[in-house]
C-alpha positions as CSV (number, residue, x, y, z in Angstrom):
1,X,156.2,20.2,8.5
2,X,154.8,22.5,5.6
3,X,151.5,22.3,4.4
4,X,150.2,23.7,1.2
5,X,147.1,25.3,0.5
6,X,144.5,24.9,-1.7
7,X,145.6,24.8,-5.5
8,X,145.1,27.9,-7.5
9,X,141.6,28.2,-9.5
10,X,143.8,28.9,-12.6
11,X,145.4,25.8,-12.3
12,X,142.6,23.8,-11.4
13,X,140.9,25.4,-14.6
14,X,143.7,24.7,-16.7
15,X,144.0,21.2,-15.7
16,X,140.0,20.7,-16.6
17,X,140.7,21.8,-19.9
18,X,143.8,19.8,-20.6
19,X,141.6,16.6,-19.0
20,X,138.8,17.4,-21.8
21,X,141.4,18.1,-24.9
22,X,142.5,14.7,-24.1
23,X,139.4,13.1,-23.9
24,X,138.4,14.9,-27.1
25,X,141.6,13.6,-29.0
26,X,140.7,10.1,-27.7
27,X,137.2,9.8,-28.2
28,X,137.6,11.5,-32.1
29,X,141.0,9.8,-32.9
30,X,140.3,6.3,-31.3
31,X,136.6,6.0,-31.3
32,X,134.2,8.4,-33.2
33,X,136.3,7.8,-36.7
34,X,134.7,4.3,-36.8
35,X,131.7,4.8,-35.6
36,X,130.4,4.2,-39.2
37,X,126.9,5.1,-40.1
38,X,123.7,5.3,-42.9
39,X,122.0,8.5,-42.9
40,X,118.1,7.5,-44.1
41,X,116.5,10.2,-45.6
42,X,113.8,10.9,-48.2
43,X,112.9,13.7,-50.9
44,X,110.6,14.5,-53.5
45,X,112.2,14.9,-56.3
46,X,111.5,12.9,-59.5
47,X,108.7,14.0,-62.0
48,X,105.3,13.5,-61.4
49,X,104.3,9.8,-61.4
50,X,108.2,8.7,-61.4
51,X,108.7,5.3,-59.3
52,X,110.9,6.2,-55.9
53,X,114.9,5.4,-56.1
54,X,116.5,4.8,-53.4
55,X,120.2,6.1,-54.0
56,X,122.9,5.0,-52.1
57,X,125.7,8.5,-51.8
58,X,128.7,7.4,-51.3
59,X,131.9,9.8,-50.9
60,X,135.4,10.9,-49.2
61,X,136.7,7.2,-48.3
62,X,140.3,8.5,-48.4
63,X,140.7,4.3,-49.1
64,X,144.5,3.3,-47.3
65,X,144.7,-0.4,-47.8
66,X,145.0,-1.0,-44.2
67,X,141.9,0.9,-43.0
68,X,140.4,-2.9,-42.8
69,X,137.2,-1.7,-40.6
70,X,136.0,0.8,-42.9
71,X,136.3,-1.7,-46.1
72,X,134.1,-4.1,-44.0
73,X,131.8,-1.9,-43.5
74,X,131.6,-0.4,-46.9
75,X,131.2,-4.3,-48.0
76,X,128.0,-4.5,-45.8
77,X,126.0,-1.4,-47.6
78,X,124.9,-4.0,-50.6
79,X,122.5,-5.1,-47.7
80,X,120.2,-1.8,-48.8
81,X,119.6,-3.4,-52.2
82,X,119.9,0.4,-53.5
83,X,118.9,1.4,-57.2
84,X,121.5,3.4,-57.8
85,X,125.1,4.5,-56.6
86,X,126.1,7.8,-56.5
87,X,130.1,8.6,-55.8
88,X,131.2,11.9,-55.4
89,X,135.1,11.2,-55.3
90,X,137.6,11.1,-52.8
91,X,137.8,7.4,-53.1
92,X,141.5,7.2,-52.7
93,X,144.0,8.1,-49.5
94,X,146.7,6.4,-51.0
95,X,149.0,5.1,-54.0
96,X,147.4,1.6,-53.0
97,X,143.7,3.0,-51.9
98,X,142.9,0.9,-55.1
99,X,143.3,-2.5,-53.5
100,X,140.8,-1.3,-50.0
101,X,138.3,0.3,-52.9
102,X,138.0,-2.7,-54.9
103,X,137.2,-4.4,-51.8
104,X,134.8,-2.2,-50.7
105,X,133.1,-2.0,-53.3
106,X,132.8,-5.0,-55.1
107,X,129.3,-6.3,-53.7
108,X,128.2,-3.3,-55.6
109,X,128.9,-4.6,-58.9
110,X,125.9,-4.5,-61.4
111,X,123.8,-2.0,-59.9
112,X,123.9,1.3,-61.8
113,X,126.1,3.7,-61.0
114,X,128.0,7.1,-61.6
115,X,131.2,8.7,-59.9
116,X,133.0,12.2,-60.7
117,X,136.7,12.5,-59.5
118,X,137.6,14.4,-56.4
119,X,141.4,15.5,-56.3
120,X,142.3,12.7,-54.1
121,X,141.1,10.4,-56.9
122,X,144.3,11.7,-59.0
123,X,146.7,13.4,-56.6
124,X,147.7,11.9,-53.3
125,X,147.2,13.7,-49.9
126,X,150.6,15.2,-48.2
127,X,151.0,16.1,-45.0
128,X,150.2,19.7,-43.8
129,X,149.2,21.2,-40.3
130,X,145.6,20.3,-39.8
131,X,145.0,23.6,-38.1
132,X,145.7,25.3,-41.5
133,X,142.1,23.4,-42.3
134,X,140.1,25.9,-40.1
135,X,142.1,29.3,-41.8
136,X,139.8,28.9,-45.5
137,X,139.8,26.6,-48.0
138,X,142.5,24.1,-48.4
139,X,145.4,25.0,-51.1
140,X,147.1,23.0,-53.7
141,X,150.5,21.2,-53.1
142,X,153.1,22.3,-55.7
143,X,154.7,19.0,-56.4
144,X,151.7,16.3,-55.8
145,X,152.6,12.8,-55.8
146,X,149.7,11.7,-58.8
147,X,148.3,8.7,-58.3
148,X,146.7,6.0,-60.7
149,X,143.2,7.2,-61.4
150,X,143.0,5.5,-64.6
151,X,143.3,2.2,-62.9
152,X,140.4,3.2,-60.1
153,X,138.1,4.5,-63.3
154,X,138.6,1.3,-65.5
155,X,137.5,-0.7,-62.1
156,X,134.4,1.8,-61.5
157,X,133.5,1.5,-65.1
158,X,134.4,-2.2,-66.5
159,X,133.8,-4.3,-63.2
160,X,131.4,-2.4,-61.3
161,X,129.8,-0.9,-64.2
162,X,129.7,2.8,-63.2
163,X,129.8,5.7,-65.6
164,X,131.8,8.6,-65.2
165,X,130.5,11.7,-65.6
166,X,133.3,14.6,-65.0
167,X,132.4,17.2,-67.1
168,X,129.7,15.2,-68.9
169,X,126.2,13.2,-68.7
170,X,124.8,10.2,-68.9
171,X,121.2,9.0,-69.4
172,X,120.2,5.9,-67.7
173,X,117.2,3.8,-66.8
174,X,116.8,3.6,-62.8
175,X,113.8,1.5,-61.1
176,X,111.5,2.4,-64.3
177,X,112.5,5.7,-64.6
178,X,114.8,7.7,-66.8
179,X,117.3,9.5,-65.4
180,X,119.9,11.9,-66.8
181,X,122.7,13.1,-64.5
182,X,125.4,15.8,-65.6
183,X,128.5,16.3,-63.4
184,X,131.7,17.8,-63.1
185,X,135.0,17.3,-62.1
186,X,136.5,18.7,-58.8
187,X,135.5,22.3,-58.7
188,X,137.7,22.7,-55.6
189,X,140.7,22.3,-57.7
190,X,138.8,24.6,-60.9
191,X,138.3,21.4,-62.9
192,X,135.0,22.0,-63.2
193,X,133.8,22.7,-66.7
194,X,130.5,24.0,-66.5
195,X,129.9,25.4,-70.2
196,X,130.5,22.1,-71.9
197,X,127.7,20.6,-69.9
198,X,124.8,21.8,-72.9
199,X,126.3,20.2,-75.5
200,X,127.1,16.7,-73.5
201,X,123.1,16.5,-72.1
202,X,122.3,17.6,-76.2
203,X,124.1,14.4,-77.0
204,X,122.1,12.5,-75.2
205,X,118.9,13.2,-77.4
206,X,115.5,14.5,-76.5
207,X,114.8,14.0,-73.3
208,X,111.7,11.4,-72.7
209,X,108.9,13.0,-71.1
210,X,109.2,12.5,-67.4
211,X,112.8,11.8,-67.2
212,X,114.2,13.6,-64.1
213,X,117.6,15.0,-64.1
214,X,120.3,14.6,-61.0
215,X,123.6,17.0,-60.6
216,X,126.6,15.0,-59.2
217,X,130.0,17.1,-57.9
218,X,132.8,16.6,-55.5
219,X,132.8,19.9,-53.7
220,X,129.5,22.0,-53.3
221,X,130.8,24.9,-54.6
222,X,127.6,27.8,-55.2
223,X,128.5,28.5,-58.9
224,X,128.0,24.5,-59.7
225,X,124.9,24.3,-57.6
226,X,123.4,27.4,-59.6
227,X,125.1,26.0,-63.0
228,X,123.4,22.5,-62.7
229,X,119.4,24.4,-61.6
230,X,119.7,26.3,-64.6
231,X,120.6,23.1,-66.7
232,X,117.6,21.5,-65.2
233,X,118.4,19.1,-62.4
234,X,115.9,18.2,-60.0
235,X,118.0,17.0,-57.1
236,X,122.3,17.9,-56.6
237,X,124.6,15.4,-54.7
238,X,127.9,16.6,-53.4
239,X,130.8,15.7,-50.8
240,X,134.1,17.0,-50.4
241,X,133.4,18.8,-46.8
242,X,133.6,15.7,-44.7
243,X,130.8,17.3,-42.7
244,X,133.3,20.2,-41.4
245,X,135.1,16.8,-39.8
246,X,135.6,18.5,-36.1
247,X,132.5,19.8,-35.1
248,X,131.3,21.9,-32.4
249,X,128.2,19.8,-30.6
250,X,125.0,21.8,-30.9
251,X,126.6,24.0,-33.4
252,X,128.0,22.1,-35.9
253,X,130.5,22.5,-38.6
254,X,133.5,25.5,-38.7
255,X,134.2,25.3,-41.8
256,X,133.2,23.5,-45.2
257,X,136.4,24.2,-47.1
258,X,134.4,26.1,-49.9
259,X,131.5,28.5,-50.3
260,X,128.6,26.3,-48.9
261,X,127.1,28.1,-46.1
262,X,128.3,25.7,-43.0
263,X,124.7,25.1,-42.0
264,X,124.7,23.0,-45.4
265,X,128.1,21.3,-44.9
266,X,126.3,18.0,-44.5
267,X,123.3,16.7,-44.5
268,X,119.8,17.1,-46.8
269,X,118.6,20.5,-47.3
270,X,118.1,22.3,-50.7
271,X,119.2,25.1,-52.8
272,X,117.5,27.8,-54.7
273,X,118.3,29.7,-57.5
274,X,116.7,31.3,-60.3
275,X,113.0,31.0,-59.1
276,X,114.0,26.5,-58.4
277,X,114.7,24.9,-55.3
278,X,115.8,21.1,-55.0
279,X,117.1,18.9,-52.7
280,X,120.7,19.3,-52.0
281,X,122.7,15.8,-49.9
282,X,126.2,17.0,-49.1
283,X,127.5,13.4,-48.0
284,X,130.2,14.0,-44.6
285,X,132.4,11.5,-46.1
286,X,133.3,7.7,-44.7
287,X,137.2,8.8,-44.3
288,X,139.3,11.3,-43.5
289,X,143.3,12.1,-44.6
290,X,145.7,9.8,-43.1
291,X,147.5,12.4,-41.8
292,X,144.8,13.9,-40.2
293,X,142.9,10.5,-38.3
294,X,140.0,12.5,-36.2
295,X,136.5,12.8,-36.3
296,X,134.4,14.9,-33.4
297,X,130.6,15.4,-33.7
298,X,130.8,14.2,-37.4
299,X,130.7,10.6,-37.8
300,X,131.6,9.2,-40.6
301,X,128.8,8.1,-43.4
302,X,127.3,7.4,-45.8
303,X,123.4,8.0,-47.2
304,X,120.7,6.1,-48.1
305,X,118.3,9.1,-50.1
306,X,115.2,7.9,-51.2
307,X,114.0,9.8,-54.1
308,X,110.3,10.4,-54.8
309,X,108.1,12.1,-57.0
310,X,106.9,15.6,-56.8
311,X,103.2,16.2,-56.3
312,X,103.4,18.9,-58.9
């Protein structure tokens, strides 16, 4: 009779760290992905003697009309009663993300609102090798299947209410206060149009005394976040990272896909340029591409930011 001996300690080491890839993929692909949640945080922001606003940041839902859980939950956010929606694109994951959206969003109808596009609000994802995520920034597909972003804009803007703010401004009236917000389109994709931005906040007319001003973009890119300080805004809102999306716990993101230091890849901090610093929310996204279903250290979100007014 033969008897073996002990197994090698390679083996045994090899075997631990196949166990805990697997228990990884599980926990991320099956569980984590729907462990939706609100991120409460507060800032001061707004001018001096402004009334709070408690935004509600939504971005990255990557909507497929099956992804029934994430609808539901995105249904359930009206609860917060916010005064004001900010959505910093991504809404759509596929030719019919428009159906799950308009689900999702529909108790949101009538309170104000503003949304710039992401490239997955006009071009639809393809697949790729996720690994190629954590080599730099994503690139562009050469033949992208486009999808119908006129249709998700006419819903934002006609049912909901919304205003769209790609490469423009808007000047609205928020809980009492005035608010203007600029924006651009997806600077990830070099959509953003930063030098038309004067002339579109000029054509809103002097600005009331008081009146606070909010920078809305998909991806966080430095040269927007420095673009909207020296146009005045007093608080920037971006998404696009997905919070790095597979995290390292007790380190945190690997990579942001743009120039965003990683320690800002999600979350409330600020920026400073030019002798300014404001509060910067880079949302981590609801969602994720269907062809890469995982989420690890990074649940999905979204934020409820209550804006107040600066002591001086």
């Amino acid at each position: 009779m033969t008897s073996r001996g002990p197994a090698h300690p390679a083996l045994i080491a090899l075997g631990a760290v196949g166990a805990a890839g697997v228990a990884a993929a599980v926990w991320g692909i099956g569980i984590e992905r729907y462990l939706f949640t609100v991120r409460e945080v507060t800032a001061p922001a707004l001018e001096p003697g402004s009334h709070p606003i408690r935004v509600l940041h939504l971005s990255d839902a990557h909507m497929a009309p099956w992804q029934h859980r994430k609808q539901r939950w995105l249904e359930s956010l009206a609860r917060f009663e916010p005064d004001l929606i900010v959505n910093t694109g991504d809404n759509l994951g596929h030719r019919d993300g428009l159906t799950g959206i308009r689900r999702s969003f529909a108790p949101l109808a009538g309170i104000p609102g503003v949304f710039v596009h992401g490239s997955n609000d006009t071009q639809a994802p393809s697949p790729r090798n996720p690994l190629k995520y954590f080599a730099g920034p994503s690139k562009r597909v050469a033949k992208p299947e486009m999808l119908d972003t006129d249709a998700m804009d006419a819903y934002f803007t006609d049912e909901l209410g919304w205003h769209g703010v790609n490469n423009g401004a808007v000047r609205l009236t928020v809980a009492g206060n005035t608010i203007d917000v600029l924006g651009v389109d997806d600077a990830h994709r070099d959509w953003d149009e930063l030098e038309v931005l004067p002339e579109a906040l000029d054509a809103l007319g002097m600005r009331p005394e008081g009146a606070s001003v909010l920078g809305v973009t998909h991806a966080p890119y430095q040269r927007v976040l420095n673009g909207f300080i020296d146009l005045g805004a007093d608080a920037v809102f971006a998404g696009h990272t997905h919070g790095g999306q597979v995290c390292i716990p007790g380190y945190g993101a690997l990579v942001a896909n743009c120039d965003i230091p990683l320690k800002q890849a999600k979350g409330l901090s600020t920026w400073t340029h030019g002798g300014r610093t404001v509060p910067l929310n880079v949302s981590a996204g609801c969602g994720h591409s269907i062809y890469a279903p995982v989420r690890f250290a990074c649940r999905p979100e979204a934020t409820l930011l209550t804006l107040t007014a600066r002591t001086a």
